[in-house]
C-alpha positions as CSV (number, residue, x, y, z in Angstrom):
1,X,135.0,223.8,14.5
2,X,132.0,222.2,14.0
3,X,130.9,223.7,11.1
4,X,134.2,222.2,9.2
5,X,133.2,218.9,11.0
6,X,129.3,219.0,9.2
7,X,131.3,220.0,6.1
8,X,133.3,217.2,6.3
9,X,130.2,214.7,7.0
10,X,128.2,215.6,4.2
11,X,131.1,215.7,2.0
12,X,131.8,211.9,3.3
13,X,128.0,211.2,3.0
14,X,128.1,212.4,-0.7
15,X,131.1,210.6,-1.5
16,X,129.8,207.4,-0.4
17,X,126.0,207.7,-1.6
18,X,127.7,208.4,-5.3
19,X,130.1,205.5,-5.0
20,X,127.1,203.1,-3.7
21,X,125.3,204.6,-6.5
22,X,127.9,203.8,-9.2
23,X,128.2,200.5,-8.1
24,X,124.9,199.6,-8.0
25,X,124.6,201.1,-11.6
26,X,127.6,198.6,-12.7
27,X,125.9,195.6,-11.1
28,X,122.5,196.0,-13.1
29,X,124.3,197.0,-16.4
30,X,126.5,193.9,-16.1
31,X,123.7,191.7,-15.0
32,X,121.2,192.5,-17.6
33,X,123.9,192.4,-20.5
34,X,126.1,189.4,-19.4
35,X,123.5,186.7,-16.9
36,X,121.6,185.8,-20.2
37,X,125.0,184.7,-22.1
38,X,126.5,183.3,-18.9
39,X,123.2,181.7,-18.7
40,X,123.5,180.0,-22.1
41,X,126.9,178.9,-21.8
42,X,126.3,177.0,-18.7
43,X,123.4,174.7,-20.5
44,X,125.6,174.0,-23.2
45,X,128.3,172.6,-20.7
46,X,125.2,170.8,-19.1
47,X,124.3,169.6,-22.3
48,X,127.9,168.4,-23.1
49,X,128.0,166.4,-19.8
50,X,124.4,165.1,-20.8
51,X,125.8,163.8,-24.0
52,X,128.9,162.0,-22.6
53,X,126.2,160.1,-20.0
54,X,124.3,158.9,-22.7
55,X,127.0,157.7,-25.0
56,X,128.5,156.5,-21.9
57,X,125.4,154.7,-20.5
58,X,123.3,153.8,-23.4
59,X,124.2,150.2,-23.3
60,X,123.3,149.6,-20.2
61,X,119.7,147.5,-19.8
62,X,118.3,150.0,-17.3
63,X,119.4,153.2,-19.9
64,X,115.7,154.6,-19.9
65,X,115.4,154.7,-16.0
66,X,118.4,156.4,-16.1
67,X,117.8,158.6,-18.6
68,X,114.8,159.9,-17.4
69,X,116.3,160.9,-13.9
70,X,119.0,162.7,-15.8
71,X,116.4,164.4,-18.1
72,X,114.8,165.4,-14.4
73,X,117.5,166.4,-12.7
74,X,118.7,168.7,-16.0
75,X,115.4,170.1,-17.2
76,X,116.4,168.5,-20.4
77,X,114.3,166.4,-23.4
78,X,116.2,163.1,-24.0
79,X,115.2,161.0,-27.3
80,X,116.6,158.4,-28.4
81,X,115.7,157.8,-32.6
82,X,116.5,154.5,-34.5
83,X,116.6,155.7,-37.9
84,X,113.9,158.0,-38.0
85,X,112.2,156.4,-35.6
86,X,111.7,157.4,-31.7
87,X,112.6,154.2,-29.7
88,X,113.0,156.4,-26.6
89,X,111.3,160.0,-25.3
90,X,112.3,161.0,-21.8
91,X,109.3,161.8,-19.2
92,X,110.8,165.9,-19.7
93,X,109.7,165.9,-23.5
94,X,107.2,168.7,-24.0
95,X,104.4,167.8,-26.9
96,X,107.0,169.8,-29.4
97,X,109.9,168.6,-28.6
98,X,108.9,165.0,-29.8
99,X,108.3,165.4,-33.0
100,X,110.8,164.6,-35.7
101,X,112.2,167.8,-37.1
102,X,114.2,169.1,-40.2
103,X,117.2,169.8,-38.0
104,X,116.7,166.2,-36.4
105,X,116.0,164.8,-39.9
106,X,119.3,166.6,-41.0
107,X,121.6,164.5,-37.9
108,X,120.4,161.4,-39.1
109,X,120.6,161.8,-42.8
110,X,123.4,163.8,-42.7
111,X,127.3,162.6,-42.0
112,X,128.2,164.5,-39.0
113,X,128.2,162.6,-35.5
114,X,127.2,165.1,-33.8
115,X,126.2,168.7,-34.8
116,X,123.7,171.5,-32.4
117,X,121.3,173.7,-33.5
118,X,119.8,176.9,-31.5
119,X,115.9,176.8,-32.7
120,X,113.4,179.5,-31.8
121,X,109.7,179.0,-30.6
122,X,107.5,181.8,-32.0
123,X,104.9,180.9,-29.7
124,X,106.6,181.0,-26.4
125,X,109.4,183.4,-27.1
126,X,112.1,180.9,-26.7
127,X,115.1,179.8,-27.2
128,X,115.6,175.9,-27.8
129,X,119.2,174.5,-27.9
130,X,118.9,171.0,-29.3
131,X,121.9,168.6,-29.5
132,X,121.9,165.3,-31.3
133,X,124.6,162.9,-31.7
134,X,125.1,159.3,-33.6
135,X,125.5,156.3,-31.6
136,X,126.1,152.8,-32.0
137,X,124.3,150.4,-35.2
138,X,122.6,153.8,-36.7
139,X,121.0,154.9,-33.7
140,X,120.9,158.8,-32.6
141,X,120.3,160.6,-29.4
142,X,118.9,164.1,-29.3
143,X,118.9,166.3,-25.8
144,X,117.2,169.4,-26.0
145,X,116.7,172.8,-23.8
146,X,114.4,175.2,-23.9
147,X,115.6,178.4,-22.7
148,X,113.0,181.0,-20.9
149,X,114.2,183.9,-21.0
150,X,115.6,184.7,-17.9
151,X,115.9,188.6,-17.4
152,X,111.9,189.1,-17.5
C-alpha cells in the first residue's frame, strides 16, 4: 500500500511542477511579446487626455503653471509654437525635444489639425511619440513622449 501511495505523490508532484512550469512559460512569453504594445497604447491614451487639457485650458492666464504640472505628472514635453515660433516649452522638455522639427514644421504648414508621428532616437535607442495639434489664431501645441524601452 504504500508504495502505490509514493506512486501516487510523485505522480501528483510531477503533474503540478509541469503545470507550474507551463504557466510560468505563458506568463514570460506573453509578457515579453504583449507589455511593450500594451505599454504604447496606454501613452497614447495619456497623450489623448493631455491634448483635450490643453485645448481645454489653454486660455486660461495661469496655462503655463498648469501645463508644466501636467507635463510632470505625465512624463511628457508640452510646447506651445505661434507660427514657427516657441512661445511656450514645458520644464519636462529634454534639449531635443525643443527644437523645431520637419514633422513639427509639417503640423504648422500643413492643413491637418492635428496629426502624430512615432520618431526614432538613434542615439538613445528610442522611441518618441510626438502629437501636435492646431489651436486658436494659428497657434499649435506639440506633447511629446519618449519611450525607453521597457523590457531591458
Amino acid at each position: 500500500m504504500k508504495h502505490i501511495k509514493n506512486k501516487l505523490s510523485v505522480k501528483i508532484l510531477l503533474y503540478l511542477i509541469t503545470f507550474s512550469i507551463i504557466i510560468l512559460v505563458i506568463l514570460w512569453f506573453l509578457q515579453v511579446i504583449s507589455f511593450d504594445k500594451f505599454y504604447e497604447i496606454s501613452v497614447k491614451d495619456d497623450i489623448d487626455s493631455v491634448l483635450s487639457e490643453i485645448k481645454e485650458n489653454y486660455n486660461n492666464d495661469n496655462y503655463q503653471d498648469y501645463f508644466n504640472r501636467l507635463s510632470f505628472k505625465n512624463n511628457m514635453c508640452i510646447e506651445i509654437y505661434d507660427g514657427l515660433t516657441t512661445t511656450y516649452s514645458s520644464v519636462s522638455c529634454y534639449k531635443e525635444a525643443a527644437k523645431l522639427t520637419i514633422e513639427k514644421r509639417d503640423v504648422i504648414l500643413g492643413n491637418t489639425s492635428e496629426k502624430g508621428y512615432e520618431l526614432i532616437d538613434k542615439k538613445m535607442n528610442d522611441k518618441i511619440l510626438m502629437y501636435g495639434i492646431k489651436l486658436e489664431n494659428d497657434k499649435f501645441a506639440f506633447v511629446q513622449v519618449r519611450l525607453s524601452p521597457v523590457s531591458s
